[in-house]
PABADREN-872331 format. One line per field, with one value per atom (N, C-alpha, C, O, CB): residue number from 1; residue in one letter; atom name; x, y, z. Coordinates in pm, whole numbers. Glycine has a CB too. Layout:
n = (NUM:...)
res = (A:...)
atom = (CA:...)
X = (X:...)
Y = (Y:...)
Z = (Z:...)
# end
This chain:
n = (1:1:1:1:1:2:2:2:2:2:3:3:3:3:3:4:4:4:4:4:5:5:5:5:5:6:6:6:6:6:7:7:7:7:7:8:8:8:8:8:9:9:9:9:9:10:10:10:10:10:11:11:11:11:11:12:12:12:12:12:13:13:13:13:13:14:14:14:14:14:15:15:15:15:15:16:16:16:16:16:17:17:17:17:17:18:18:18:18:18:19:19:19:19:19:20:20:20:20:20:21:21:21:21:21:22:22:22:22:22:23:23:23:23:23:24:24:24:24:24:25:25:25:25:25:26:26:26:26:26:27:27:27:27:27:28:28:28:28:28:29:29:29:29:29:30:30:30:30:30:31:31:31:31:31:32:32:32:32:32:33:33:33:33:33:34:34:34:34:34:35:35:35:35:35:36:36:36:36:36:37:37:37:37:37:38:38:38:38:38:39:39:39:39:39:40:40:40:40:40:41:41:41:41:41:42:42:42:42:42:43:43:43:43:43:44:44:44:44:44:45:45:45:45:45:46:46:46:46:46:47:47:47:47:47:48:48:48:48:48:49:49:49:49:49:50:50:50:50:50:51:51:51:51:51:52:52:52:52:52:53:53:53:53:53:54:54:54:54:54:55:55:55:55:55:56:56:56:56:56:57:57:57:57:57:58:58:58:58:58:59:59:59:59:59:60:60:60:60:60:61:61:61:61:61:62:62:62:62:62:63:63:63:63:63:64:64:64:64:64:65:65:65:65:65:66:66:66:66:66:67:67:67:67:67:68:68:68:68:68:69:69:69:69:69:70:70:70:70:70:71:71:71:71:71:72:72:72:72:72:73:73:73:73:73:74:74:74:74:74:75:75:75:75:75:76:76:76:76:76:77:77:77:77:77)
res = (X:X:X:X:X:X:X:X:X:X:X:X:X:X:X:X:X:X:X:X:X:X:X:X:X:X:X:X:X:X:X:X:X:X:X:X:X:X:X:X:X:X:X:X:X:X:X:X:X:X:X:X:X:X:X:X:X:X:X:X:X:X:X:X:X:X:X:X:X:X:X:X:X:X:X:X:X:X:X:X:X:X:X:X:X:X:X:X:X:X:X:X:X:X:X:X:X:X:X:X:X:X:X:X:X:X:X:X:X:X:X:X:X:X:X:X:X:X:X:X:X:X:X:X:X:X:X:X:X:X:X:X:X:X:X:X:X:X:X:X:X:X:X:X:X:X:X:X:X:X:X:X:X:X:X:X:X:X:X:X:X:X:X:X:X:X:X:X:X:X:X:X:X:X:X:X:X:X:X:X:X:X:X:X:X:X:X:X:X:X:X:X:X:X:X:X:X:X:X:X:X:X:X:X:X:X:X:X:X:X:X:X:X:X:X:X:X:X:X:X:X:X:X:X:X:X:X:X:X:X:X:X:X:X:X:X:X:X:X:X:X:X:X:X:X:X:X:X:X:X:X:X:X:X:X:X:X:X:X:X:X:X:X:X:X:X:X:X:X:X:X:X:X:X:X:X:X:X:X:X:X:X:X:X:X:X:X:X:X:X:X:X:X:X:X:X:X:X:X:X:X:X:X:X:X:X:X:X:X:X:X:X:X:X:X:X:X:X:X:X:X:X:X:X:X:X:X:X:X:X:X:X:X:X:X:X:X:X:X:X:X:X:X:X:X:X:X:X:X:X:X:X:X:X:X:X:X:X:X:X:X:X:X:X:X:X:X:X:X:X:X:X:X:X:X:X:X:X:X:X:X:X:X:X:X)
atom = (N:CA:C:O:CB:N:CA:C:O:CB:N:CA:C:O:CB:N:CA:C:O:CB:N:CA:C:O:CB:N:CA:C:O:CB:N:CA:C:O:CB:N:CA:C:O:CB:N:CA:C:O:CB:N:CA:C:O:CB:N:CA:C:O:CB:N:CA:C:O:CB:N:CA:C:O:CB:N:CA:C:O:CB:N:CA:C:O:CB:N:CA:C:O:CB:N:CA:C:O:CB:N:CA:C:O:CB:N:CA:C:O:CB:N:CA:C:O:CB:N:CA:C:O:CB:N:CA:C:O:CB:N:CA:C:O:CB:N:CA:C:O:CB:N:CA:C:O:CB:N:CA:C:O:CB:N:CA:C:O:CB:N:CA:C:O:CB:N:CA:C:O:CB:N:CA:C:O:CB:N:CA:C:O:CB:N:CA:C:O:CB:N:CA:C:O:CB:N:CA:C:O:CB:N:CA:C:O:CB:N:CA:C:O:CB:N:CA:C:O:CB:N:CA:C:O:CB:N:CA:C:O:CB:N:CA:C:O:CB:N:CA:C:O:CB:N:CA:C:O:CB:N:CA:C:O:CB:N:CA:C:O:CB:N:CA:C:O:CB:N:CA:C:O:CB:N:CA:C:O:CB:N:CA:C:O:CB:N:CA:C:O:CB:N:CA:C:O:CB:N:CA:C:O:CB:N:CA:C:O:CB:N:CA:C:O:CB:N:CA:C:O:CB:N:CA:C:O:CB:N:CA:C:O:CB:N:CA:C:O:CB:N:CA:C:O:CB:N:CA:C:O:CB:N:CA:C:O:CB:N:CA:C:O:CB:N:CA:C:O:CB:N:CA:C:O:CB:N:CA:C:O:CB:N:CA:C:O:CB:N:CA:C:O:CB:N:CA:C:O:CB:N:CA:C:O:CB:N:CA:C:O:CB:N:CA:C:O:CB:N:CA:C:O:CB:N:CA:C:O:CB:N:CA:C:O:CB:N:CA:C:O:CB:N:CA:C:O:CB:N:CA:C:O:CB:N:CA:C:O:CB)
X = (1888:1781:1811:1793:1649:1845:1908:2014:2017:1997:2087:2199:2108:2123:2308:1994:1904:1888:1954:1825:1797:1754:1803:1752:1736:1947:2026:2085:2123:2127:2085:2146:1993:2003:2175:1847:1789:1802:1812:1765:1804:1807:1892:1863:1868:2012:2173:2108:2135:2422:2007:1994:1890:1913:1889:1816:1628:1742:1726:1530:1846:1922:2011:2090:1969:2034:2086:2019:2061:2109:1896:1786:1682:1619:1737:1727:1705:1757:1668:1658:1856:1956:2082:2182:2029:2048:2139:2121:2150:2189:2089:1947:2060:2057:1749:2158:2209:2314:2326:2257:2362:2487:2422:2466:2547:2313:2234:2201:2201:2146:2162:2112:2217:2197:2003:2346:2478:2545:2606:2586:2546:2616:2554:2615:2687:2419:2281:2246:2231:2311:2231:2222:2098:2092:2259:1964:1837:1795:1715:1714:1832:1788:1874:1808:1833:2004:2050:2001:2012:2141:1930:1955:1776:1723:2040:1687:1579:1552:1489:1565:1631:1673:1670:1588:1807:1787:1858:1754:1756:1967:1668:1545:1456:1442:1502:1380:1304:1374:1292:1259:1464:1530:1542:1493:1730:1577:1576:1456:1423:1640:1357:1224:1162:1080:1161:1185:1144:1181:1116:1174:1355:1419:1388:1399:1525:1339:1248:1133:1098:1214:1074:935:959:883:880:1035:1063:1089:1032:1157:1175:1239:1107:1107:1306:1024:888:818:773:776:810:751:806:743:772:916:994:946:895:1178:974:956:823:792:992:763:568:550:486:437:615:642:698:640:794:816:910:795:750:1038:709:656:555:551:617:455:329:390:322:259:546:526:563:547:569:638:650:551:535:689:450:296:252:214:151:247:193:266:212:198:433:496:457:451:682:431:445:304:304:450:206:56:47:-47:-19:144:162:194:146:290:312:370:303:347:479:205:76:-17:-65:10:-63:-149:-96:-171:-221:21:108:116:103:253:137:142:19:29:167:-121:-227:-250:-267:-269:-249:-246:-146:-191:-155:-57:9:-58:-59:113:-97:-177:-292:-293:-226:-376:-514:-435:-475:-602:-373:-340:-290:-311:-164:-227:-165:-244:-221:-57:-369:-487:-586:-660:-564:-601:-669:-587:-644:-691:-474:-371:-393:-339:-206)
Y = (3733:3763:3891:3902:3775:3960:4112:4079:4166:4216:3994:3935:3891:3940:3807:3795:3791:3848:3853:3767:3962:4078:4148:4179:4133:4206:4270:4197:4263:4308:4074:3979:3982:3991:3769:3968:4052:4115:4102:4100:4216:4359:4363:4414:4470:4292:4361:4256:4265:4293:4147:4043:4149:4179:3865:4167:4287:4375:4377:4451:4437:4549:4528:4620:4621:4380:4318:4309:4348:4216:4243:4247:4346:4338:4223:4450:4525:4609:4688:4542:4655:4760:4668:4715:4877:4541:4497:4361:4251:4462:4416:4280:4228:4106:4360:4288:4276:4154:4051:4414:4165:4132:3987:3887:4249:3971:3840:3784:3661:3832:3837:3735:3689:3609:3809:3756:3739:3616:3536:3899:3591:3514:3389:3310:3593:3392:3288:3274:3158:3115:3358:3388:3369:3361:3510:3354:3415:3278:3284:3498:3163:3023:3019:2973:2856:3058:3064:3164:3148:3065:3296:3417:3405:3475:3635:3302:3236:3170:3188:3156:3086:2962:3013:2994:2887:3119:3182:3267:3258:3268:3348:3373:3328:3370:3357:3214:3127:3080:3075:3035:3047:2929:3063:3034:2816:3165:3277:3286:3247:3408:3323:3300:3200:3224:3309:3110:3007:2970:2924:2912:3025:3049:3134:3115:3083:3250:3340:3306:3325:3438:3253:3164:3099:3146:3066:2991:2900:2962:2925:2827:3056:3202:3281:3319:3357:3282:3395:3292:3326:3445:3155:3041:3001:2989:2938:2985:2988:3113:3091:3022:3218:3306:3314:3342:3400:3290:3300:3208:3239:3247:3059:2942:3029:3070:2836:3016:3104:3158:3092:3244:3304:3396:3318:3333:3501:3219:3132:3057:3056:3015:2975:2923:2972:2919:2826:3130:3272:3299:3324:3409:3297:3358:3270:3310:3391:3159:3040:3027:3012:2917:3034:2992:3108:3098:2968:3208:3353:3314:3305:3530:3293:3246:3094:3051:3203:3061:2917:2940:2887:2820:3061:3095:3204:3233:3122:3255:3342:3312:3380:3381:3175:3072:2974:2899:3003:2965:2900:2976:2937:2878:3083:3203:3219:3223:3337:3233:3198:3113:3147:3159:3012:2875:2890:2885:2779:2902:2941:3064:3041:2992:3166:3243:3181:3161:3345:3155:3072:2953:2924:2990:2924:2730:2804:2762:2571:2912:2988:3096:3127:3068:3145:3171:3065:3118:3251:2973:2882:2832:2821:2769:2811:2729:2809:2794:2710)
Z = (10555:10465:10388:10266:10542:10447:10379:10268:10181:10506:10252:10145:10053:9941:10194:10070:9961:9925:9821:9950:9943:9906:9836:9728:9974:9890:9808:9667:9571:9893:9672:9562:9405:9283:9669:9515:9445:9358:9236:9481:9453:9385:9256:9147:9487:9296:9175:9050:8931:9247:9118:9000:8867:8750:9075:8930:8908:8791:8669:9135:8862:8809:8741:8720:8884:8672:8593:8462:8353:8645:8495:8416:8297:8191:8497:8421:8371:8331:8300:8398:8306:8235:8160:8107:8366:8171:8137:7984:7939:8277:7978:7904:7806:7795:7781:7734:7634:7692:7625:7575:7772:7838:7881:7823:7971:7986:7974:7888:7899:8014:7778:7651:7552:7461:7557:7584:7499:7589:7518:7491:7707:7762:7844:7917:7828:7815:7807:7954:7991:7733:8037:8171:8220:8342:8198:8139:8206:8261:8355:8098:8222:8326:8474:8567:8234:8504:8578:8697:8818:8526:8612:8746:8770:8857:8686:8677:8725:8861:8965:8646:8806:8963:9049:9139:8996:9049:9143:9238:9361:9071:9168:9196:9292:9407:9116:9217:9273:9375:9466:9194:9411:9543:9637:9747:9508:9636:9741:9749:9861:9718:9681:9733:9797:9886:9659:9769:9854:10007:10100:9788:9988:10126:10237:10358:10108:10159:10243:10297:10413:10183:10210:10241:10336:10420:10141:10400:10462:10594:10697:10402:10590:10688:10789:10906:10546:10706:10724:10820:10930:10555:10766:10803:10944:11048:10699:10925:11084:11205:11315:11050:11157:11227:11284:11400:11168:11203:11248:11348:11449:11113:11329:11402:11593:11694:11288:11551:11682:11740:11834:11637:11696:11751:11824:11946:11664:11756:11814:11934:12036:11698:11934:12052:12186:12296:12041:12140:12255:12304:12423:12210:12203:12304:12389:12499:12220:12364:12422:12539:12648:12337:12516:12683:12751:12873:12707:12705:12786:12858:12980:12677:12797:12826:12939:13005:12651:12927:13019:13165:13265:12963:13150:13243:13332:13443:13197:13281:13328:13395:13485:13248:13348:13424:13505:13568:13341:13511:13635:13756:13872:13598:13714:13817:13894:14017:13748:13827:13864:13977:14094:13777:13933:13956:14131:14245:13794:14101:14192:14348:14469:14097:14285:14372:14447:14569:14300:14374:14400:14506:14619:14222:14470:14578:14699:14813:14502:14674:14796:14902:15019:14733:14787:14875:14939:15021:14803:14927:14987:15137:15245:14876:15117:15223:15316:15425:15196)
# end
């Protein structure tokens, strides 16, 4: 994700100090795309991760109440 970012950045800093050089060599649909599809990749990335984290809590939470579960059957016996 950090390679995005940075690819970003040099794109942003293309754009912007560079305007002459993009519009001479017809660049601005390409470093568009280019844009948008890293964003979206990130999107997808962020999406995963949020994913990952929800089903960590949950096993961690499973494995809490097993343990439980476990005590209680073992205090009764």
């Amino acid at each position: 994700m950090l390679t995005w970012i940075v690819i970003m950045l040099l794109m942003g800093l293309l754009l912007l100090f560079g305007t002459d050089y993009v519009v001479a060599n017809n660049l601005l649909n390409p470093i568009g795309i280019v844009i948008t599809l890293i964003c979206v990749g990130i999107g997808i990335r962020m999406a995963a991760l949020r994913r990952k984290g929800g089903r960590e809590k949950l096993s961690s939470r499973i494995k809490e109440l097993e343990d439980k579960i476990k005590e209680l059957t073992e205090g009764k016996a």
